[in-house]
MIDOSE-1310 file (N, C-alpha, C; in nm, 2 decimals, decimal comma, always signed):
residues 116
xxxx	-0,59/+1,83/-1,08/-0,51/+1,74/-1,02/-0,37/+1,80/-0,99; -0,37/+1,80/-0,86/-0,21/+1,86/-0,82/-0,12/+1,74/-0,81; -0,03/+1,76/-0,89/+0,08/+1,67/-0,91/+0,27/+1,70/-0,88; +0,32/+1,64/-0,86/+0,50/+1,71/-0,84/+0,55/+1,57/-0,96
xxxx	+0,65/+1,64/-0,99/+0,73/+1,51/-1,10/+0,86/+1,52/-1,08; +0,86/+1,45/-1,01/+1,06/+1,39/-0,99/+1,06/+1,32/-1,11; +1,22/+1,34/-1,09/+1,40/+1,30/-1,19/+1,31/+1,16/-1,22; +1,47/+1,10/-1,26/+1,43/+0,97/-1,23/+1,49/+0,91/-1,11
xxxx	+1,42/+0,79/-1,12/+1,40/+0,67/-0,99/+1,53/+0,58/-1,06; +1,64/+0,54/-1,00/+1,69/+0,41/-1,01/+1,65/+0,29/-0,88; +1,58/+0,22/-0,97/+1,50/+0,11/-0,91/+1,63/-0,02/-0,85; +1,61/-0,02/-0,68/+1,65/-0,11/-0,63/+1,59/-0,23/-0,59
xxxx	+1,55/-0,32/-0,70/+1,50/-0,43/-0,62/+1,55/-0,51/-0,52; +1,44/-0,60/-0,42/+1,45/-0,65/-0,32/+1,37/-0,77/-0,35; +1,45/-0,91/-0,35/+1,38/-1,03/-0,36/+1,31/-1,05/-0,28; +1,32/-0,97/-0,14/+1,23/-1,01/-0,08/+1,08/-0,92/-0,04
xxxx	+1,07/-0,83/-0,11/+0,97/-0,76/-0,16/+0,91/-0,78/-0,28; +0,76/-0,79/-0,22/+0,68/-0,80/-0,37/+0,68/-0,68/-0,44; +0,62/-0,69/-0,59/+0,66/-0,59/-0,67/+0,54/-0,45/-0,64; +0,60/-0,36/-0,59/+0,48/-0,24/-0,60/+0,48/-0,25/-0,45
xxxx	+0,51/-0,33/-0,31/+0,52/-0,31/-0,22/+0,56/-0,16/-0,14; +0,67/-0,14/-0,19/+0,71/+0,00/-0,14/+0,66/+0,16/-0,20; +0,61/+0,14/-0,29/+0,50/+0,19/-0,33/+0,36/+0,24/-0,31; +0,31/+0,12/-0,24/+0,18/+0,10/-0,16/+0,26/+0,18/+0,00
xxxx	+0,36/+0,12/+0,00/+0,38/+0,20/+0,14/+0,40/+0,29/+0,16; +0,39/+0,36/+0,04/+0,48/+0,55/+0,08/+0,32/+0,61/+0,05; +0,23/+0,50/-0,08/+0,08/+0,60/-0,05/+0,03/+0,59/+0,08; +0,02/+0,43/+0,16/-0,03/+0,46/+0,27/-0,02/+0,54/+0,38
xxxx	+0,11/+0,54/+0,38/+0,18/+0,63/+0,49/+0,17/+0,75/+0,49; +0,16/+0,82/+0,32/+0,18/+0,97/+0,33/+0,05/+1,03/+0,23; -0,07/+0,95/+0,21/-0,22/+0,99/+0,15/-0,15/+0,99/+0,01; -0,07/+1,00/-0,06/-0,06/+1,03/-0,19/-0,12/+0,93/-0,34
xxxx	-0,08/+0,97/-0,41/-0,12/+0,87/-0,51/-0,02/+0,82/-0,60; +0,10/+0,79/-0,63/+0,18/+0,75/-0,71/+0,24/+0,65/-0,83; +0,28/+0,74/-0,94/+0,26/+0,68/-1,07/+0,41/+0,63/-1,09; +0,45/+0,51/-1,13/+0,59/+0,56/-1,18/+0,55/+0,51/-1,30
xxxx	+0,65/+0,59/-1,43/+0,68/+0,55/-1,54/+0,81/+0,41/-1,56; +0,77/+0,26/-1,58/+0,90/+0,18/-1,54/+0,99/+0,22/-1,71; +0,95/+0,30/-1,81/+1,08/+0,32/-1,91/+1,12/+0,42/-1,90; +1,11/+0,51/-1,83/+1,16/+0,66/-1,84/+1,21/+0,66/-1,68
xxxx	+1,17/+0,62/-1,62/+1,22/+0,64/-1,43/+1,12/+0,72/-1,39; +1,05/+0,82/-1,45/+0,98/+0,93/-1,37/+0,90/+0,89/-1,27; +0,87/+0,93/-1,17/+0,80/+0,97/-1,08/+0,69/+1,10/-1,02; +0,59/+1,05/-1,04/+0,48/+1,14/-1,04/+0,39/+1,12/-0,88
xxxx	+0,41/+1,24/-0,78/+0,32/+1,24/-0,69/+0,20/+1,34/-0,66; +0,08/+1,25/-0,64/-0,05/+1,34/-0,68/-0,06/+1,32/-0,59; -0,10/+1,44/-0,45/-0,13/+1,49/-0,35/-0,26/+1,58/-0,30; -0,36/+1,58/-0,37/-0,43/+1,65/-0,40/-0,52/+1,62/-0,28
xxxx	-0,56/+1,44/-0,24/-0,65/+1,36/-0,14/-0,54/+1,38/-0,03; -0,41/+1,40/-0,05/-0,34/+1,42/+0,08/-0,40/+1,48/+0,18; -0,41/+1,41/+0,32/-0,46/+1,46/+0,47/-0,40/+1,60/+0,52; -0,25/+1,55/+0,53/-0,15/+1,64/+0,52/-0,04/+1,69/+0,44
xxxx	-0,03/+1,84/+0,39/+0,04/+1,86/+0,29/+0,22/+1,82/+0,33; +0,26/+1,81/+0,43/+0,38/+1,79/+0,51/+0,40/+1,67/+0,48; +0,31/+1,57/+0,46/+0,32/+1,43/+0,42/+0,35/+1,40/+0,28; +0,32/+1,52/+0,21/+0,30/+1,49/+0,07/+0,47/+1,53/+0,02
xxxx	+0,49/+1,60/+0,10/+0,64/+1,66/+0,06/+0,75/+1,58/+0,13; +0,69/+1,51/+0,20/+0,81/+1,38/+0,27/+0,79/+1,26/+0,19; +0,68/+1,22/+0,12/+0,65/+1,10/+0,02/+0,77/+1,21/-0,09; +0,78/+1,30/-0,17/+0,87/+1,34/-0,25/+1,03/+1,32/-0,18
xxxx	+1,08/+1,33/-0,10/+1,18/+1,35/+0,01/+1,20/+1,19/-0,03; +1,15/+1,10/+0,04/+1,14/+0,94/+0,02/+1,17/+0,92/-0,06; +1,14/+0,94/-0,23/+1,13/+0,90/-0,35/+1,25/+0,97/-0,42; +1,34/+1,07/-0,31/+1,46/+1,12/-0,39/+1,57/+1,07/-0,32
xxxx	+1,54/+1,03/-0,20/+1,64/+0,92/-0,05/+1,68/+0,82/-0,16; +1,54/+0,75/-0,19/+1,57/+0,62/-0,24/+1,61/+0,63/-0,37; +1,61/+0,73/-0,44/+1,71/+0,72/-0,59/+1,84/+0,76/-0,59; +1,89/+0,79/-0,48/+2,03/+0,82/-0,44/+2,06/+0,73/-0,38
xxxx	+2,01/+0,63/-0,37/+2,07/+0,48/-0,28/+2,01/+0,44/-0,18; +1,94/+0,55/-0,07/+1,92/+0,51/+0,01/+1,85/+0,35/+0,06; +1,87/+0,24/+0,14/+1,76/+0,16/+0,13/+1,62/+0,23/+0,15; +1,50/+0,15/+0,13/+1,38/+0,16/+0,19/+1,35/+0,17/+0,32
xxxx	+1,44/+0,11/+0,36/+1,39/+0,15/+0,52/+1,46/+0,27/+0,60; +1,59/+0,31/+0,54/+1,65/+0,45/+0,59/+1,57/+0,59/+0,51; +1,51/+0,52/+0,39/+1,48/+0,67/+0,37/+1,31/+0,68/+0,40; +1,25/+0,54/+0,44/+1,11/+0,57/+0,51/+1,16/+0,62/+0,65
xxxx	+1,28/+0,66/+0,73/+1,30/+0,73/+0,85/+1,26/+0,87/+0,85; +1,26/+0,97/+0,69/+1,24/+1,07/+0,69/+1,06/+1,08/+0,65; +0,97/+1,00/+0,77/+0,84/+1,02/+0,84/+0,87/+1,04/+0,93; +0,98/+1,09/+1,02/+0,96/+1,10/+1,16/+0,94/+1,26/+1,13
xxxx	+0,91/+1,30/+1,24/+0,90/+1,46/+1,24/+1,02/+1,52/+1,23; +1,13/+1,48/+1,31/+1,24/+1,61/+1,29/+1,31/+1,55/+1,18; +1,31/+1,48/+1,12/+1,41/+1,45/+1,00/+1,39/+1,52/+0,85; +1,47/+1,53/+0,81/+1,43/+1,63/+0,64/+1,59/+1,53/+0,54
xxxx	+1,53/+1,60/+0,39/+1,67/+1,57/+0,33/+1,70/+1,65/+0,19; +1,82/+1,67/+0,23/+1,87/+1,77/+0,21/+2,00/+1,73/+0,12; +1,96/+1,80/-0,03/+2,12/+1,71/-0,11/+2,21/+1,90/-0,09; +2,34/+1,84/-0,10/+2,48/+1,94/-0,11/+2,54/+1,93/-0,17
xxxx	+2,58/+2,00/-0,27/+2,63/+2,00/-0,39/+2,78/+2,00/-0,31; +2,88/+1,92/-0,32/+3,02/+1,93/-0,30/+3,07/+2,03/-0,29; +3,07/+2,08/-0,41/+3,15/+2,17/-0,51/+3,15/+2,33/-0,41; +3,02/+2,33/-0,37/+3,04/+2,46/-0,28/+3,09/+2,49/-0,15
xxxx	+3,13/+2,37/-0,10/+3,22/+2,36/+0,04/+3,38/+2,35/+0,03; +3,38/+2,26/-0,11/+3,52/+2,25/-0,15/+3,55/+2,31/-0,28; +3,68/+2,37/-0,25/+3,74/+2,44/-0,40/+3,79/+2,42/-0,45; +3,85/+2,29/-0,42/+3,95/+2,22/-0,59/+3,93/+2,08/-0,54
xxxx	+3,97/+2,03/-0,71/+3,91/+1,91/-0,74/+3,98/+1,76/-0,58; +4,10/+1,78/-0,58/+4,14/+1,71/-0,47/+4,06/+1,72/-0,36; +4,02/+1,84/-0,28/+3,93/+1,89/-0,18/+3,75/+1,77/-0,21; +3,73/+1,82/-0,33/+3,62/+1,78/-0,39/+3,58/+1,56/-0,34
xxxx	+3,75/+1,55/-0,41/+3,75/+1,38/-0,45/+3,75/+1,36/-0,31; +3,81/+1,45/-0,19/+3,84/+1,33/-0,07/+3,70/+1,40/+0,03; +3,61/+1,48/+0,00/+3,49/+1,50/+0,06/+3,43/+1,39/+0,01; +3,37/+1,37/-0,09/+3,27/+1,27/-0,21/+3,35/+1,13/-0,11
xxxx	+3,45/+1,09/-0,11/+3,54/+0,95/-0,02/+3,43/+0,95/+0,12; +3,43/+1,09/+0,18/+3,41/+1,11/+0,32/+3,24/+1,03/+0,33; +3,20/+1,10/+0,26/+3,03/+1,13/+0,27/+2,96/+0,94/+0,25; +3,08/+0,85/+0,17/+3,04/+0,74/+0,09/+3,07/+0,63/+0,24
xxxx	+3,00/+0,50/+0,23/+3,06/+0,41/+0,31/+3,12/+0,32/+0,22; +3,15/+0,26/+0,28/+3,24/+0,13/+0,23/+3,09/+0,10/+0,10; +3,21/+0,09/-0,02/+3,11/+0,02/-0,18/+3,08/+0,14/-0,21; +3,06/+0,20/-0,21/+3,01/+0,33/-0,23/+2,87/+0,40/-0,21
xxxx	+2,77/+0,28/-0,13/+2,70/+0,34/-0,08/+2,69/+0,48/+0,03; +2,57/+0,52/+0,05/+2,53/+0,65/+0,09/+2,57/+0,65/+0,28; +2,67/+0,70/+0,33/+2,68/+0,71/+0,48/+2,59/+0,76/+0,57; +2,54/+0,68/+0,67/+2,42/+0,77/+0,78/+2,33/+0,64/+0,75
């Protein structure tokens, strides 16, 4: 069994999603099989029945959108073909901590959600 294990997941519920909904939708979409652990956060994607392996690495992509904030529906946008995601460490564009604080301001929207 080929498997990948992401971080953890911080779980954003939606009242108006049933439970395991988004779930079902990232196996449908992308052939995978996915486990989460709900005490530890982990996330486990078994790719092995995957159609395509490109799919399998965008259901990972998905499942690291949405532990960084993203909603559900901005980070199911990285199924289109040209889109990818890509984390940047701050720290190596900016060299002091001021530089640092008013990049991290730039990148956030209003509340401190994720911009884009």
């Amino acid at each position: 069994m080929r498997c990948s294990t992401l971080g953890f997941l911080r779980a954003n519920r939606r009242p108006d999603r049933a439970e395991g909904a988004t779930k079902e939708r990232l196996q449908k979409a992308t052939g995978t099989r996915i486990s989460v652990d709900s005490a530890s956060g982990e996330v486990a994607i078994d790719h092995a029945e995957a159609q395509d392996p490109v799919l399998a690495l965008k259901a990972r992509d998905i499942v690291q959108a949405m532990a960084r904030g993203f909603s559900e529906d901005r980070a199911f946008r990285l199924l289109d073909e040209d889109a990818y995601f890509e984390v940047f460490d701050i720290k190596d564009f900016a060299h002091s901590k001021n530089r640092v604080a008013q990049s991290a301001r730039g990148l956030s929207a209003p509340g401190g959600r994720p911009a884009g």
